[in-house]
Structure formats: structure tokens, C-alpha cells
N, C-alpha and C positions, 0 to 999 in steps of 0.2 A: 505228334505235332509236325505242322509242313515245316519244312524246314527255309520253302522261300518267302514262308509269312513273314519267318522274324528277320527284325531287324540287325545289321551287322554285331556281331559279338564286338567289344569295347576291355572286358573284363573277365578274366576268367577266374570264379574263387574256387579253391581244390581245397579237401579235407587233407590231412597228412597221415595219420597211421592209419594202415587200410586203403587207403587211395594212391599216395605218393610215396609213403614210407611204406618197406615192408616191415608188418605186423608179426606173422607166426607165432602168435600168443606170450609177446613179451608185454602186453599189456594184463594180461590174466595174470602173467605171472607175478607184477607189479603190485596190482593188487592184494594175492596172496599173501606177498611176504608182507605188506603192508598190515594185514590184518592181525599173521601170524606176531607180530611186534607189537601193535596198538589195541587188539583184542576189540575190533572197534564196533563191529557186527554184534546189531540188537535183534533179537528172539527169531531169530534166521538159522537156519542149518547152513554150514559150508556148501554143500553143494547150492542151497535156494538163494545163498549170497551171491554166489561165482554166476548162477544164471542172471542176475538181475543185472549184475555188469553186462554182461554181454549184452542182455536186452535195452540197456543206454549208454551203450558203444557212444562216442560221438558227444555225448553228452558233457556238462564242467564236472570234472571231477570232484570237487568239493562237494555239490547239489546232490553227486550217487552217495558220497560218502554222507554227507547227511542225515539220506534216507538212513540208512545201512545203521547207521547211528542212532536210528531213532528221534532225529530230529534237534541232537544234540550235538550243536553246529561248533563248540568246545576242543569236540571229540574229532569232530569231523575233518576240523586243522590241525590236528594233530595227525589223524591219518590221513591226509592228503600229503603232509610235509614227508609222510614215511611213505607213501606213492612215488613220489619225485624223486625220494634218497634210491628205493628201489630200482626204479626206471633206472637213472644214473649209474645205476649199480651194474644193468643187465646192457646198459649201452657198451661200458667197460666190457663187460667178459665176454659178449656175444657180438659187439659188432651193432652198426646200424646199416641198410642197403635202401637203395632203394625201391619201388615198385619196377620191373624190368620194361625200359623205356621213359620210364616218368622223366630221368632228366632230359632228355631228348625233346620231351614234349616242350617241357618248360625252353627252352634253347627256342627251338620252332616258335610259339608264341610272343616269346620276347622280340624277336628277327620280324616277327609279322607285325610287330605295333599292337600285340595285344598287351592290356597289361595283366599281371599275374601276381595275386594273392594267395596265402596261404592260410587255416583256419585250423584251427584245431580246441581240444578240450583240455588242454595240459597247460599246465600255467607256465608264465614265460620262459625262467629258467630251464626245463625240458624242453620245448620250443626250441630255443635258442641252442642247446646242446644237441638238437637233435640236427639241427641245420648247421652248425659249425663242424658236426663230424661229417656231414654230407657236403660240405661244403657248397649249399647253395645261396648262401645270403646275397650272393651278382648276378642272380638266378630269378628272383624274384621281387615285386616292388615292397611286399612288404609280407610280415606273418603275423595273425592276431590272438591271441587268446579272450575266454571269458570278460578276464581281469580287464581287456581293453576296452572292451564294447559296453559293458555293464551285463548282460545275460548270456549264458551260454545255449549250444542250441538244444533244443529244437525253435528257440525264438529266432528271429528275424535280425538280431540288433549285429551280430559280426559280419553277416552280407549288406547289412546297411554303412556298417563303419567303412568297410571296403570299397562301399559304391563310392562313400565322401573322398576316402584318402586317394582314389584313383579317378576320381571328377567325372566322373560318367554323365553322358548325357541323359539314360532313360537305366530306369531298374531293369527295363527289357533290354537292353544291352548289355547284361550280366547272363555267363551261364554259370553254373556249379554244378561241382559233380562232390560226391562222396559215396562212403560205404555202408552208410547207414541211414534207419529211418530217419535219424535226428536231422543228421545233413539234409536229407530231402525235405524235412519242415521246415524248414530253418531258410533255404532257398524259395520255397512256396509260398512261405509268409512275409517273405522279402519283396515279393513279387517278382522275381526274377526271368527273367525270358525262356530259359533253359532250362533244367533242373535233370540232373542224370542220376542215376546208381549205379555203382560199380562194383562188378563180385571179386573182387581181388581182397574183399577183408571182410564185417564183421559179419552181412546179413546177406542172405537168400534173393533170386530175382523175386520171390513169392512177397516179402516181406517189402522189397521195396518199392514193387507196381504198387502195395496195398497204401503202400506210403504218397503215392502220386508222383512216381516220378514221369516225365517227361519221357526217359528212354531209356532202358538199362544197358550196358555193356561189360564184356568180359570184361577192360583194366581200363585204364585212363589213357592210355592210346587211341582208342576207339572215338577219343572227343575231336580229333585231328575232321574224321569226316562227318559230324556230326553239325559242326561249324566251319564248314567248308576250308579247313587250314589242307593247304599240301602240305602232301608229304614230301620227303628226302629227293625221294625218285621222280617226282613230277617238277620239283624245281629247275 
């Protein structure tokens, strides 16, 4: 995409684990003990569970759990609730960081008049503990989960909430970036002006050219010249 077609960037939405947050597979791991407790995994082997998470990276956690369940949406809150205790759990022992630069970015953006959202697949409480140990909540104009928008992604509806809450003039003045194919649906069906992959978390460049991104880059730095933002050293 020419980059002096679009129109000024307005908004920028960013996924959070994988993209902002580092990941290093406390989200696998999250899962795991989740299932280990809830036993919630229908006619799946451990290993063809653990891959189907990976493969909806991105996605509401409740929707995998679901599947994973058999459709037995019951079950499925119940193992979500033991996702979040887990999470919560591995936030404690391990630490939350975040992607190296990402706060940087967010600082840069906010100083330019961009505004900055954050999105993710974890329901609010994670969310919120994930950004109170990061201490970015001055950081950003706001962070949404599932729960807020009504669908999680790969739909449209949290790049849509976002365009609302941060008044955008045009969908084309939204970019996004995330780690996953979902992210990059989710942007695309939003109409978004931008739509990035980032290999800093759960998927392959392979997987998310396939997905239609707009433009992959190694991490979320790389959006600085993407959308014309200086950098440090140019100010």
C-alpha cells in the first residue's frame, strides 16, 4: 500500500499480547493449567487442543473455549474463569514486560495527537491487571475487550468501538497492527486504512500476508515509519 495514498493516521488500535505485551507463551501456559482444572477439552488430544489455541491467538477467549468444549458454553465459563485465575496467576510469578520499545511507541503517539487504543481477547479484568502492572493506563485513550464491543475478533466490532470512542473522522484513518490472523481480520473487516502484522508474537509472516495484511513488520516499532511518526532522533 502507497503509503501517500492514505490518508493521515487519526487512530492507532494495537493488539496487546504478542504485539505490546510480551507473550513468551504465558498464554499457552494459561490455558494449560486451565484445562488441567476444568478438564474442559472435548474429543481433542492435548496436543490438537494446545494447537487450536495457538491457531486463534487473538481471538475471545470464551468463543476458543467453547469450541474446545464442544459447544458447551456452561463449560466454557467455567474454563475461561480458570484462564483468567491462571493468567493472574503467571502475572504474579513471572512478571508482565512489555514488547521492547512498545512503551516508547505509545509516549511518541500520544506527543503526536495520535489517539491510541488498545484491544485484546481477554476479558476486562486481565486487561486491566495487565495494564496496571505495566502501568500504562496515562498511556492510552482507552483498552477494549470482547465483552465491550459485543464480538470478539476476527469481527470488526472492537476496531469499530474504537473508531466511535476516539471520534475518527474516516475508518481510513485507523491503522492496526497485531500478531495475529485474527487481528488482521478484524482490521480488514473494519475497513481500516492500515492493517499491519507483527512477528513479535503468535503467527508467521506466511500466515499473515495470507491473512491480508497491509504490511508485516518485525515488532511495533516499525509502525513509527509506516505512518510517517518521527522518531526520537529526528525530533
Amino acid at each position: 500500500m502507497n503509503a501517500s495514498s492514505r490518508i493521515p493516521v487519526e487512530l492507532v488500535v494495537l493488539d496487546m499480547a504478542g504485539t505490546t505485551v510480551r507473550d513468551d507463551g504465558v498464554v499457552e501456559r494459561a490455558f494449560q493449567r486451565a484445562q488441567e482444572r476444568t478438564g474442559v477439552v472435548a474429543g481433542l488430544t492435548p496436543d490438537e487442543a494446545l494447537q487450536y489455541v495457538r491457531d486463534t491467538m487473538g481471538q475471545s477467549k470464551l468463543e476458543v473455549f467453547t469450541h474446545l468444549a464442544g459447544g458447551d458454553r456452561a463449560r466454557a465459563e467455567e474454563a475461561t474463569a480458570a484462564f483468567e485465575r491462571a493468567y493472574a496467576e503467571l502475572i504474579v510469578e513471572e512478571g508482565v514486560e512489555p514488547v521492547p520499545g512498545a512503551r516508547e511507541l505509545l509516549v511518541d503517539l500520544r506527543d503526536a495527537g495520535v489517539a491510541v487504543i488498545l484491544t485484546t481477547g481477554f476479558a476486562p479484568v486481565t486487561r486491566d491487571a495487565i495494564l496496571d502492572a505495566l502501568g500504562w493506563r496515562d498511556l492510552v485513550d482507552d483498552a477494549l475487550s470482547p465483552v465491550d464491543a459485543g464480538r470478539g475478533r476476527p469481527a470488526p466490532d472492537l476496531v469499530l468501538l474504537a473508531a466511535l470512542r476516539a471520534r475518527v473522522s474516516s475508518v481510513a484513518a485507523i491503522a492496526v497492527a497485531g500478531d495475529t490472523a485474527s487481528d488482521i481480520g478484524s482490521g480488514l473487516s473494519a475497513g481500516a486504512g492500515l492493517v499491519v502484522g507483527v512477528l513479535s508474537g503468535a503467527h508467521d509472516r506466511a500466515t499473515l500476508e495470507a491473512a491480508g495484511a497491509h504490511a508485516v513488520i518485525d515488532d511495533v516499532t516499525g509502525l513509527r515509519a509506516l505512518i510517517g511518526l518521527q522518531t526520537p532522533a529526528e525530533v
